[in-house]
RODO-2510 file (C-alpha; in nm, 4 decimals, decimal comma):
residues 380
     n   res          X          Y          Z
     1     x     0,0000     0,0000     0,0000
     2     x     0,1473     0,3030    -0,0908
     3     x     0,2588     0,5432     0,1987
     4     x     0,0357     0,8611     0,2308
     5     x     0,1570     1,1773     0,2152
     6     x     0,1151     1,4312     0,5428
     7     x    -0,1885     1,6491     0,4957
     8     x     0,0045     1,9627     0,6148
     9     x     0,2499     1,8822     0,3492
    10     x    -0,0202     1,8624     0,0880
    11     x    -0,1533     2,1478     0,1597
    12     x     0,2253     2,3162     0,2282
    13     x     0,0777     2,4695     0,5281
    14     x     0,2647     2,4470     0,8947
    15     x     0,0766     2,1983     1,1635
    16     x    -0,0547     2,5420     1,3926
    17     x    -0,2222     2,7263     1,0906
    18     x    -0,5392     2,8879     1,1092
    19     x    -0,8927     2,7787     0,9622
    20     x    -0,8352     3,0779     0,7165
    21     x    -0,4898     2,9990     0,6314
    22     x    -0,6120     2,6287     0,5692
    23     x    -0,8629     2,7788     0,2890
    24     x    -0,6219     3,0238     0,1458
    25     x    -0,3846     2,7192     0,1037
    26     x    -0,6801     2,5109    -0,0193
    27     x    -0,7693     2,7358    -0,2842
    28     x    -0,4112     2,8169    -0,4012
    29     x    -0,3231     2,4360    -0,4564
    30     x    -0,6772     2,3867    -0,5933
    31     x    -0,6433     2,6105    -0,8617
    32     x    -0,2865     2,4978    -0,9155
    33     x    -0,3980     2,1514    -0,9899
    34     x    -0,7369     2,1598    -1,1062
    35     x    -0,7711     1,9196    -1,3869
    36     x    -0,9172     2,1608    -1,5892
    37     x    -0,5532     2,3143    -1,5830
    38     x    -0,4579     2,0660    -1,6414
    39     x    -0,5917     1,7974    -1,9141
    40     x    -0,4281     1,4425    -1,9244
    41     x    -0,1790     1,5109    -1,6509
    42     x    -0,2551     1,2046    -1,4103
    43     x    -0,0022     1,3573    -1,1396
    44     x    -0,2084     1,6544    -1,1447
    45     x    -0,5566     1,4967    -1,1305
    46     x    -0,4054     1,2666    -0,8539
    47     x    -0,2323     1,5671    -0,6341
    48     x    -0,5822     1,7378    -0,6547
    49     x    -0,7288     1,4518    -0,5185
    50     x    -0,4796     1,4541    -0,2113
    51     x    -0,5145     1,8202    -0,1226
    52     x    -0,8959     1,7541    -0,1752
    53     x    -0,8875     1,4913     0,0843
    54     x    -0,6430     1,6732     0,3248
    55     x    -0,8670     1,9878     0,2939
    56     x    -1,1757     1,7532     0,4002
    57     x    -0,9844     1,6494     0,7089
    58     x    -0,7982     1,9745     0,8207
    59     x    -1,1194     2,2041     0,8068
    60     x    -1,3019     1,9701     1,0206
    61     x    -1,1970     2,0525     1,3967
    62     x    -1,2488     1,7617     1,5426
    63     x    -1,1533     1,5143     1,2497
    64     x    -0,8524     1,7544     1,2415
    65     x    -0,7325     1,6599     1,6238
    66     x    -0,7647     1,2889     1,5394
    67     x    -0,5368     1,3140     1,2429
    68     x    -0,2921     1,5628     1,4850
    69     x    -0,2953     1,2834     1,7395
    70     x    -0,3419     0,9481     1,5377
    71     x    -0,2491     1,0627     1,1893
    72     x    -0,3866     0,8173     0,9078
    73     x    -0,4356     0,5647     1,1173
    74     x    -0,7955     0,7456     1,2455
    75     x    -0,9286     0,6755     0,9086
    76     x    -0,7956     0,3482     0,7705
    77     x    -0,8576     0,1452     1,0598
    78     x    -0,5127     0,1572     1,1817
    79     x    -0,5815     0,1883     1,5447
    80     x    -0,6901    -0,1696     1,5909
    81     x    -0,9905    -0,1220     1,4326
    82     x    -1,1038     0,2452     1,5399
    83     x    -1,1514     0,3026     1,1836
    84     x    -1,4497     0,0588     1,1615
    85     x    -1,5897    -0,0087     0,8312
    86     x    -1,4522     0,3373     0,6150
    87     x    -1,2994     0,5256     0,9322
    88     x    -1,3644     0,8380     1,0882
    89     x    -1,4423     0,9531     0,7518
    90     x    -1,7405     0,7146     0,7087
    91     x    -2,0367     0,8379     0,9109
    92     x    -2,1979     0,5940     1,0987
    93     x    -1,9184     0,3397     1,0869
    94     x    -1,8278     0,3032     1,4305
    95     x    -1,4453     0,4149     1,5831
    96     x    -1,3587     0,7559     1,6194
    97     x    -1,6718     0,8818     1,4863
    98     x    -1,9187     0,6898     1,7628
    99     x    -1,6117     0,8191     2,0236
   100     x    -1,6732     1,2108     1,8975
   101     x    -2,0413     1,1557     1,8551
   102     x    -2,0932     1,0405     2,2209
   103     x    -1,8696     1,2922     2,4004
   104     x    -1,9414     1,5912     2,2125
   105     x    -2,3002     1,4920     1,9793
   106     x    -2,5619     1,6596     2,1976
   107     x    -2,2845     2,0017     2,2814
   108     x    -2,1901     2,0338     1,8446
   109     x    -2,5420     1,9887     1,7260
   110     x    -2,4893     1,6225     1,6215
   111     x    -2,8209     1,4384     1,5148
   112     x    -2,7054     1,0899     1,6586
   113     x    -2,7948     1,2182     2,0024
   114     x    -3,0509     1,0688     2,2249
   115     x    -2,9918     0,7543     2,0995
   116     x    -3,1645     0,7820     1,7629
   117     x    -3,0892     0,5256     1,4831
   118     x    -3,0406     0,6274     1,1239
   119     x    -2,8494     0,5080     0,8017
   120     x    -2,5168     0,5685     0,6966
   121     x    -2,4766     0,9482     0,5662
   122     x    -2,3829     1,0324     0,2413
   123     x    -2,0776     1,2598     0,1009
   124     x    -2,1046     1,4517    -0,2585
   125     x    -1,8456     1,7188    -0,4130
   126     x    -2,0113     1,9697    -0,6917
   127     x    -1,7901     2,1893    -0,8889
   128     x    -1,9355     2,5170    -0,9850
   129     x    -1,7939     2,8274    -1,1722
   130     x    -1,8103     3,1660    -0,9931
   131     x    -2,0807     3,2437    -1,1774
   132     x    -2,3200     2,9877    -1,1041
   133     x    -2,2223     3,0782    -0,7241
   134     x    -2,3597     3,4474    -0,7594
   135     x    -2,6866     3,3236    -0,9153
   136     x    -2,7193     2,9736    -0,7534
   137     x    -2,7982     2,6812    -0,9499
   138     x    -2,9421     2,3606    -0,9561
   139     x    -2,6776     2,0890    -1,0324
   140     x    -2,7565     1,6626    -1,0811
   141     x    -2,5154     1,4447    -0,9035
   142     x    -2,5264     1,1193    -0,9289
   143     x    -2,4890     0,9623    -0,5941
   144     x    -2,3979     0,6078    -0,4624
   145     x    -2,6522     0,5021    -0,1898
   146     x    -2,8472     0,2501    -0,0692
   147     x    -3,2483     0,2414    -0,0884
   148     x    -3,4963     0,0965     0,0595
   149     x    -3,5372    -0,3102    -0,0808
   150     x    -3,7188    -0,2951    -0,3556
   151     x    -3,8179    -0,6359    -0,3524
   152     x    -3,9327    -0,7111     0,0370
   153     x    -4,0128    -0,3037     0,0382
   154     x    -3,7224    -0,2585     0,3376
   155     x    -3,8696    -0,4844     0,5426
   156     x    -3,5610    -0,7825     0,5006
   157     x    -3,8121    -1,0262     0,5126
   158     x    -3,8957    -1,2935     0,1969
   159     x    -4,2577    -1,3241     0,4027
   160     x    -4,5133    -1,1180     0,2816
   161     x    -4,6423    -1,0532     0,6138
   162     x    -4,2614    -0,9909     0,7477
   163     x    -4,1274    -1,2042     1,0864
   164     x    -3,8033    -1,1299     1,2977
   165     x    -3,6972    -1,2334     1,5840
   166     x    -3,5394    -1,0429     1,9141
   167     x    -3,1625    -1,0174     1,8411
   168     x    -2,9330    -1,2837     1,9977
   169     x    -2,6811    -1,1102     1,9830
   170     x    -2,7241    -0,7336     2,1272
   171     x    -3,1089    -0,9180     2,2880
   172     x    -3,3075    -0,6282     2,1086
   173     x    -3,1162    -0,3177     2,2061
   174     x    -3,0095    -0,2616     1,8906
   175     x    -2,6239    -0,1999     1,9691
   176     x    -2,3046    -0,3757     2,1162
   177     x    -2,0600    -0,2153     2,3459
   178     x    -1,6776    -0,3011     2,3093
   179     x    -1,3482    -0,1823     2,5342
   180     x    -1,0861    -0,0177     2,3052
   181     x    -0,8150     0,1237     2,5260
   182     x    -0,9532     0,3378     2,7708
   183     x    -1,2536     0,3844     2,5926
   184     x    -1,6362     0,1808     2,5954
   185     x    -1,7150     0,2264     2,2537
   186     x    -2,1228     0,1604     2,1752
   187     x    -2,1883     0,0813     1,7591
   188     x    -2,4596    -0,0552     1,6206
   189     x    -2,4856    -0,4426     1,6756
   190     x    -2,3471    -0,5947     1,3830
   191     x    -2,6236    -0,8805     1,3887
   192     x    -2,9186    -0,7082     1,3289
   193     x    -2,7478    -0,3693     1,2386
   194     x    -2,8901    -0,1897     1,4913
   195     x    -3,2806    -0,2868     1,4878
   196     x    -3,2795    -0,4971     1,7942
   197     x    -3,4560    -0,7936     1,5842
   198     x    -3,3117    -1,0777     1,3080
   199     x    -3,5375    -1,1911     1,0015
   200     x    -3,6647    -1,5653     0,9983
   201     x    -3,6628    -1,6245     0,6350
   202     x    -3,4300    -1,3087     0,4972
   203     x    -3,5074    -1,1772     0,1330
   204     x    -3,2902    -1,3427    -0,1552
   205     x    -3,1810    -0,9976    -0,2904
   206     x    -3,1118    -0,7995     0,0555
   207     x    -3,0013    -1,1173     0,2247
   208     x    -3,2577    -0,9299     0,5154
   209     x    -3,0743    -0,6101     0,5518
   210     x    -3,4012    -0,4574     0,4104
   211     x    -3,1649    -0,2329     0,1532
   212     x    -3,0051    -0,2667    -0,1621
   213     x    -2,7346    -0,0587    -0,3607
   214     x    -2,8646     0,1969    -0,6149
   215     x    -2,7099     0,4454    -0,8375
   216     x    -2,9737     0,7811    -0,7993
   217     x    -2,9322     1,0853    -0,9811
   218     x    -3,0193     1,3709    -0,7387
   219     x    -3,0973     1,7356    -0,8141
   220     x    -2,8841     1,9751    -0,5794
   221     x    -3,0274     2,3220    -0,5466
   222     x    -2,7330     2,5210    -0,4779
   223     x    -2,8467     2,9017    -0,3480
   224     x    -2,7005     3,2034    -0,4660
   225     x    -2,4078     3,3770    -0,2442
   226     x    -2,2541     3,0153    -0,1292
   227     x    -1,8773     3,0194    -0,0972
   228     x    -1,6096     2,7714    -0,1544
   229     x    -1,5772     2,4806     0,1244
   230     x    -1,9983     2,5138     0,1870
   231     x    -2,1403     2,1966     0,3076
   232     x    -2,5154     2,1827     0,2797
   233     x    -2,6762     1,9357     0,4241
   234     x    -3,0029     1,7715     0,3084
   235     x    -3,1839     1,5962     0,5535
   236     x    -3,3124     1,1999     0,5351
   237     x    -3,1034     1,2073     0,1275
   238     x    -2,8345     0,9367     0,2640
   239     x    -2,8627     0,5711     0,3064
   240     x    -3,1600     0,3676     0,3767
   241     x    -3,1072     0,1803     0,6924
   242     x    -3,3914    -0,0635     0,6451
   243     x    -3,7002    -0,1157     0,8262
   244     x    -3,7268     0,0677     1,1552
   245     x    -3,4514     0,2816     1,0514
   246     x    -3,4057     0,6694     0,9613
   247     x    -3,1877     0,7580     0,6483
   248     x    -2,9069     0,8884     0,6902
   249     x    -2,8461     1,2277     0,5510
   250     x    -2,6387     1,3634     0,2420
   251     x    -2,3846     1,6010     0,2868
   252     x    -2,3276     1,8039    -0,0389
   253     x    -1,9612     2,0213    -0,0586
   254     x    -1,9684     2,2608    -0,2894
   255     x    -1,6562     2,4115    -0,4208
   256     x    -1,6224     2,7259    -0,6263
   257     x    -1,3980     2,7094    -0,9230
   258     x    -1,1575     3,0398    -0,9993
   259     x    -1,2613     3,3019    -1,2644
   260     x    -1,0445     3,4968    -1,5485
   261     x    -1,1637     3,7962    -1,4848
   262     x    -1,3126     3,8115    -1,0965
   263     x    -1,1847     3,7462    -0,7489
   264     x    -1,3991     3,6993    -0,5084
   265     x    -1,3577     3,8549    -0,0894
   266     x    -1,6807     3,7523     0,0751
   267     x    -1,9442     3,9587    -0,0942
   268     x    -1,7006     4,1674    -0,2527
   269     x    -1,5944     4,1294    -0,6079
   270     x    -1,2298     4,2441    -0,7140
   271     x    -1,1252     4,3230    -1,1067
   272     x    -0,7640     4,4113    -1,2382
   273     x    -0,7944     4,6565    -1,5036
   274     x    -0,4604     4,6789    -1,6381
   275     x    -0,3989     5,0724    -1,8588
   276     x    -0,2224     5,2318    -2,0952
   277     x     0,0447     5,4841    -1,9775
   278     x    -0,1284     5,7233    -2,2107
   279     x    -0,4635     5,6274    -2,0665
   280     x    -0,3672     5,7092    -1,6736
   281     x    -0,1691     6,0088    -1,7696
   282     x    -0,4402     6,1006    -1,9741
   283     x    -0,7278     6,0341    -1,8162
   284     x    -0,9638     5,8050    -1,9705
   285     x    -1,3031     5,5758    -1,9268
   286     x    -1,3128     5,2244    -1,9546
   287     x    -1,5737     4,9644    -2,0155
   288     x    -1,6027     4,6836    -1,7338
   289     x    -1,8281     4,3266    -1,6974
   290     x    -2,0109     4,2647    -1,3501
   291     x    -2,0451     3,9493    -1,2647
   292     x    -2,4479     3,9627    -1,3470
   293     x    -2,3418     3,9633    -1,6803
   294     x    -2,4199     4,3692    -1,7386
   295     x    -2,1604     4,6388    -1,8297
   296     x    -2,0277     4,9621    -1,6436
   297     x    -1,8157     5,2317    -1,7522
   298     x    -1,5832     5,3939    -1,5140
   299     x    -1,3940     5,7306    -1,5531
   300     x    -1,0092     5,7218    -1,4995
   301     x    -0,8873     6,0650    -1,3322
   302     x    -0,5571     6,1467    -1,5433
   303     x    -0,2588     6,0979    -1,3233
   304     x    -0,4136     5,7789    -1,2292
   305     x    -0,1131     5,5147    -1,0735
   306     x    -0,0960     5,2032    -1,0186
   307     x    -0,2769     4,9982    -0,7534
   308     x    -0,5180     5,2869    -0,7206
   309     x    -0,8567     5,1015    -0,6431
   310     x    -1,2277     5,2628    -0,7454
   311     x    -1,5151     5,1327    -0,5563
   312     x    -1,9084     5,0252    -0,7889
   313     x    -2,1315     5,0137    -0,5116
   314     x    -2,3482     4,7136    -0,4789
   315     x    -2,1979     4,5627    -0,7989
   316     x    -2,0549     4,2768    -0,6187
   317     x    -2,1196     3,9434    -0,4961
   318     x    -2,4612     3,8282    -0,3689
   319     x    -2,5131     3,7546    -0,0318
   320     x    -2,6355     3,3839     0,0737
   321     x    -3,0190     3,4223     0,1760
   322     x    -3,0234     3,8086     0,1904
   323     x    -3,1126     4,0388    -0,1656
   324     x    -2,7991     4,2062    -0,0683
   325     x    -2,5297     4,2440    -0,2768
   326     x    -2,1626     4,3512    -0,2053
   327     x    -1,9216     4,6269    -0,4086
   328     x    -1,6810     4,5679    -0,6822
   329     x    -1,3392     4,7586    -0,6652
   330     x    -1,1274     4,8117    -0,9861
   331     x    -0,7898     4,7861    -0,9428
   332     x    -0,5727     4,9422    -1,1655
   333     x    -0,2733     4,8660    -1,3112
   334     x    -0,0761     5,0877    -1,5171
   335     x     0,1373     4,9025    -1,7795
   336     x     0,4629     5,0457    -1,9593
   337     x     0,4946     5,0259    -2,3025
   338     x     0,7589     4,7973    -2,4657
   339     x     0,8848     4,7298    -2,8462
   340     x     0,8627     5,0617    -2,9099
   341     x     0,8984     5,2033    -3,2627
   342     x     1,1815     5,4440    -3,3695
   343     x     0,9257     5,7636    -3,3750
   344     x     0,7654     5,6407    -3,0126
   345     x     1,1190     5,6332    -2,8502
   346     x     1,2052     5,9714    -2,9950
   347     x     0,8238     6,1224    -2,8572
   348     x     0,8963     5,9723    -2,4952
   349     x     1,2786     6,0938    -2,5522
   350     x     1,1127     6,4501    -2,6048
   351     x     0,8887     6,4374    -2,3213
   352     x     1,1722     6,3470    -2,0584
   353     x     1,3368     6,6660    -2,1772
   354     x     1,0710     6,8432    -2,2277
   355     x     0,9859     6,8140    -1,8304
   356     x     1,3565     6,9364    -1,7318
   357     x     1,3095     7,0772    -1,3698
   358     x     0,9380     7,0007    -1,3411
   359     x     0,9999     6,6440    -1,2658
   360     x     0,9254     6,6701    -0,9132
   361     x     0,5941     6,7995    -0,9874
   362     x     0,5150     6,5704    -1,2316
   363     x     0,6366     6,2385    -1,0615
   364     x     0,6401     6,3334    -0,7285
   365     x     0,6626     5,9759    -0,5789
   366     x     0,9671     5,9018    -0,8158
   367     x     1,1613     6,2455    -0,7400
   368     x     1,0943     6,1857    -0,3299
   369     x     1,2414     5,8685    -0,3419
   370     x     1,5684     5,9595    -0,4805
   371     x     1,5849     6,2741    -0,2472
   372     x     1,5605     6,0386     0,0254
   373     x     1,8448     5,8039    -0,1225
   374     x     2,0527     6,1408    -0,2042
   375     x     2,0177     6,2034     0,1930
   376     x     2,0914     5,8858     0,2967
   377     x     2,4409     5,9006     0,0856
   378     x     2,5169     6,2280     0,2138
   379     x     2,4550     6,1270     0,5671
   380     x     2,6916     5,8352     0,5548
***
């Protein structure tokens, strides 16, 4: 088995950085390796995949302190058989996840508390352009599951009437408790998976579980103003758990490809307008998209330098469930000219002599500077 590479390495990020440095990281090595960057390059495709799965990991606070303490071994079943059946990462699987679940379920929200049985939950990625994040979309995914039998209708049984049995194994509690370490871990029994009762004459295509693998294709209404990393969640979408059993839920990440022209901050939208030298010594007005798809013109004040930032307001980004929208800024970028023709050199040639003394005045920034490295000369 081939030896897995640190996640902080993948994502070239030291072991005490921040939730926000995590994302910034993320999104750099994302767009680095994106196989729509790159086409046919199988180290590329499979280096995404990596920083994809360290990303998954890392952002998650408590799957993060599992990795810092057990590294790979939390989610491979490495720690004599924490992992369960798919690991931390597999919800509903036993290990780490029932250990997390029961000390901290009912405190972070989790929807195992109280005892409550469901099926496994589900885990989709959707890709979407920046676009498609301002306006939301509706995306189909097809998704791996498992669905009620079709054949004994979830019910396990080959009898049309049903009939089970209390559980010998767990005696119709409906889970098993095992020592690991210094922990009592509780998972569902393995028997009955987790109904408390066993089929008397099991169904020939469920062998009783009461579910069967499907292939479903699922339409994923993504809302306008998500960001990049957004899990939605949509509730009772995961795995049937057969009869007496909840489904699980699907977890949908959604992650926001880069743009040519935008760059997103929050609800603000940020657009490099590189110029002329003519054009911000000038003055000038330019033509500019918004990310609705319209048009704006903004005036250039001659004199105009570089990294000088104008401000659209409400131009920018939507905000998630709110008709709000944020401001675009146009940053500006003044470009010199190069390859310059014989009668261009001699025009700029006559305009540096043509300024003579007034230098100062006209490029104050450029004259200060060179005062200040005059002075600090002098002063030596």
């Amino acid at each position: 088995m081939a030896t897995k590479i640190d996640y902080y390495e993948s994502l070239e990020v030291s072991r005490t950085a921040s939730g926000d440095e995590l994302k910034k990281a993320f999104r750099k090595q994302a767009m680095r390796y994106h196989p729509d960057r790159n086409p046919g390059d199988d180290a590329a495709e499979q280096k995404f995949k990596e920083i994809n799965e360290a990303y998954d990991v890392l952002k998650d606070e408590q799957k993060r302190a599992a990795y810092d303490q057990y590294g790979h071994a939390a989610f491979d079943g490495g720690m004599g058989g924490m992992g369960g059946g798919g690991g931390f990462g597999g919800f509903g699987a036993g290990g780490l996840g029932d250990i997390f679940d029961q000390m901290f379920g009912d405190m972070m929200g989790g929807r195992r508390g109280g005892g409550r049985r469901t099926g496994a939950d589900v885990q989709v990625q959707v890709e979407i352009s920046l676009t498609e994040a301002f306006s939301g979309v509706t995306k189909s995914v097809e998704v791996r599951t498992r669905v009620a039998c079709e054949s004994c209708h979830g019910s396990g049984s080959a009898d049309a009437g049903g009939g089970s049995t209390t559980c010998a194994t767990c005696h119709g509690a409906g889970k098993v408790r095992a020592q690991q370490g210094f922990f009592l871990v509780e998972r569902p029994c393995p028997t009955c998976h987790g109904s408390g009762r066993t089929v008397r004459n099991p169904c020939k295509v469920c062998q009783g579980t009461g579910t069967q693998a499907k292939t479903e294709t699922l339409q994923i209404e993504i809302p306008a103003g998500v960001e990049d990393g957004t899990r939605i969640r949509m509730a009772g979408r995961g795995e049937a758990g057969g009869e007496g059993v909840q489904p699980g839920d699907l977890y949908v990440h959604v992650s926001v490809l880069s743009h040519d022209i935008f760059q997103r901050d929050g609800a603000n939208i940020y657009c490099r307008v590189p110029l002329r030298m003519t054009q911000a010594a000038l003055g000038t007005e330019v033509e500019v998209p918004v990310i609705d798809g319209s048009r704006t013109r903004v005036r250039i004040p001659a004199g105009t330098q570089t990294g000088e930032t104008f401000r659209l307001r409400g131009k920018g980004f939507s905000v998630l469930r709110s008709s709000a929208r944020g401001d675009m800024y146009i940053q500006v970028s003044v470009e010199t000219p190069h390859h310059l023709t014989k009668r261009q050199r001699e025009l700029l040639e006559e305009f540096e002599k043509e300024a003579g003394d007034d230098h100062a005045k006209a490029s104050p920034e450029n004259s200060g500077f060179f005062a200040k490295v005059r002075d600090f000369f002098e002063g030596r």
